[in-house]
Structure formats: C-alpha cells, structure tokens
C-alpha positions as CSV (number, residue, x, y, z in Angstrom):
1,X,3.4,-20.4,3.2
2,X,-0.1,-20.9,1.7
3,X,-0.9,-23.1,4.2
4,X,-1.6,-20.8,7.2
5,X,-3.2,-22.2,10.2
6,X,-6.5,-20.9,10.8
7,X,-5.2,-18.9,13.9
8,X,-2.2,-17.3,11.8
9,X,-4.6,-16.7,8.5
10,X,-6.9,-14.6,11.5
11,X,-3.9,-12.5,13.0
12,X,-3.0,-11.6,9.8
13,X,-6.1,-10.6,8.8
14,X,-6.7,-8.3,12.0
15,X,-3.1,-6.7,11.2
16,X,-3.9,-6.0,7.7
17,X,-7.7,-4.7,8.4
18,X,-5.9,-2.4,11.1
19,X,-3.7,-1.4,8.5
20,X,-6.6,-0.8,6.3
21,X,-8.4,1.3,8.8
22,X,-5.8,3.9,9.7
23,X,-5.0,4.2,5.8
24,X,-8.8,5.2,5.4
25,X,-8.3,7.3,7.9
26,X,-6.3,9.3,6.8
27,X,-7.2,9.4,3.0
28,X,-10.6,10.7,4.1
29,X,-8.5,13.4,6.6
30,X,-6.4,14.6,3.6
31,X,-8.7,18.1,2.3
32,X,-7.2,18.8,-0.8
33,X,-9.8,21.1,-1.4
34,X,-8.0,24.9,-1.5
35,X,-10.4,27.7,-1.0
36,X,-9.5,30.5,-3.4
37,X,-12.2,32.8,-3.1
38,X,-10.6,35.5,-2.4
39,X,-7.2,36.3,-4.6
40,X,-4.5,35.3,-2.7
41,X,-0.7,36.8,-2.4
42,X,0.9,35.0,-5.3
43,X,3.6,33.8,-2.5
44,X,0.6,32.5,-0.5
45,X,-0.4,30.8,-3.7
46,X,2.7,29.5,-4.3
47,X,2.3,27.8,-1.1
48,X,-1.0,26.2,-1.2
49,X,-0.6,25.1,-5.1
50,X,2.7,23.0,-3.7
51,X,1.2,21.9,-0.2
52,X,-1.9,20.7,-2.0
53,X,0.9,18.6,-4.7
54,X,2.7,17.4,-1.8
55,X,-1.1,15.9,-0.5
56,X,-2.3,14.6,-3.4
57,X,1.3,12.3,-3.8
58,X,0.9,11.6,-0.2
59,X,-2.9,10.4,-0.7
60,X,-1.9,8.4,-4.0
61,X,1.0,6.4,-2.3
62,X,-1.7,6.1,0.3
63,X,-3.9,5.0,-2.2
64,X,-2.0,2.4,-3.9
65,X,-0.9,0.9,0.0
66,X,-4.6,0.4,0.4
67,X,-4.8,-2.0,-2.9
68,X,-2.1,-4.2,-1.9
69,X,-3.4,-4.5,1.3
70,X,-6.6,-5.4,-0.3
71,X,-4.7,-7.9,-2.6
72,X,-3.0,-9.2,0.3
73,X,-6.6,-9.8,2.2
74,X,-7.7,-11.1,-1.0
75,X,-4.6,-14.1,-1.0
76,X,-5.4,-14.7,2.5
77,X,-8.4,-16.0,1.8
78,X,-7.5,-17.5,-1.4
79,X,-5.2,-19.3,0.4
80,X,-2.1,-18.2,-1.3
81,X,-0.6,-15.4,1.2
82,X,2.7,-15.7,1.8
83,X,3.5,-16.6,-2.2
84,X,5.4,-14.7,-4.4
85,X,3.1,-13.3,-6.9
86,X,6.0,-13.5,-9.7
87,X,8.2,-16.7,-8.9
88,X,5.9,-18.6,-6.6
89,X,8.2,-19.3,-3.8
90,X,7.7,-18.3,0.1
91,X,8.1,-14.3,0.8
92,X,10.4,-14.8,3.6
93,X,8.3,-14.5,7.0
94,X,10.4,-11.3,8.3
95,X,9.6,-9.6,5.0
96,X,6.0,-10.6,5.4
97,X,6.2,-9.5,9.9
98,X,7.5,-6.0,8.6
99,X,5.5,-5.3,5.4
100,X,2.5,-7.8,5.9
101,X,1.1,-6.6,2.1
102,X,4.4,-7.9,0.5
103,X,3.2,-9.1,-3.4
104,X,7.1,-10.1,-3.9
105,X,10.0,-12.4,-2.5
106,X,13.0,-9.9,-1.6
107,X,14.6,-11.2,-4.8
108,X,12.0,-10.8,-7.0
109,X,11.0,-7.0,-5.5
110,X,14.4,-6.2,-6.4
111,X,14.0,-7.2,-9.6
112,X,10.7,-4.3,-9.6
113,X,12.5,-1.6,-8.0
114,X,15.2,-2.4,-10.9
115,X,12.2,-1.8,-13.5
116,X,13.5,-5.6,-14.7
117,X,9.6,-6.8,-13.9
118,X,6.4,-4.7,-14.2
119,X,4.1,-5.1,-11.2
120,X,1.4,-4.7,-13.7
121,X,1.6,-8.0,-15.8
122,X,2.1,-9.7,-12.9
C-alpha cells in the first residue's frame, strides 16, 4: 500500500493530524499536579495518590498513541504507510480504517502482544 494516491496519502493525513490534535488535547488537560498544602485525611490521600496513578497511566498510553501517530505521519510521507514495519507486507486496509497508526499486519501484532517480537528492534 506504499503507493497511496495523493488524495488518499492527504485524507490520511487530516485523520491522523485530527487524531493528533484531540491527543494533545487532552495530555495538556490531564493536571497531575496534587495540591498538598494543607495535610489531608489519609483516606483523602489515599484517594488523590491513586487518582493521580490512574492519570499518569492514562497520559503515558496517551503518550505513546501520540508517537505512533507521529511514526505513522512520518511513513506517509516516506511513502511507506500501509507497510508492515516487521514483515513488509500490506496492513490490511480495515486494520489501517479502524487504527489508522497501525505499525503491524494483524499477524505480525499478534506476534507483539505474544511478546514473540519486541516493538523496539523493530
């Protein structure tokens, strides 16, 4: 699928950047800042120390969502979206409707979720 028509390569684009927007968006709405100056009920603390966890795993999966939608801006214009970064074949274009950042072919993201392929020396 690395040869995208220009019209595709530009819808893709303008779903991904939209993508990339509303992620920003919300990573700059999470406050993870907890205001302690004054001691606080160790229940209350409780509470805060475990809604500001719950944020920060929120923000990193947000985080990481925003880098492979980066990486996939960056293969659209390297003219290579649609590839799968391991195994080279086409990422099936229902995978690539629903989850427009896909790195992987459905075959070879099972193969990460199995921990059989790190993402990282890919």
């Amino acid at each position: 699928m690395s040869k995208l028509k220009a019209k595709e390569a530009r819808e893709i684009k303008e779903k991904l950047q939209a993508e990339r927007e509303l992620l920003i968006q919300k990573l700059n709405g999470n406050d993870l800042s907890i205001d302690d100056s004054e001691t606080p009920d160790p229940v209350d603390l409780a509470v805060r120390n475990y809604s500001k966890n719950v944020m920060l795993a929120v923000s990193e999966n947000e985080s990481r969502q925003l880098a492979l939608i980066d990486e996939a801006l960056q293969r659209v214009d390297e003219k290579e979206y649609g590839d799968c970064q391991n195994c080279g074949n086409p990422v099936n274009p229902k995978r690539l409707s629903a989850i427009p950042w896909a790195r992987y072919c459905l075959a070879c993201q099972e193969l990460v979720e199995q921990g059989l392929l790190d993402e990282e020396t890919v």
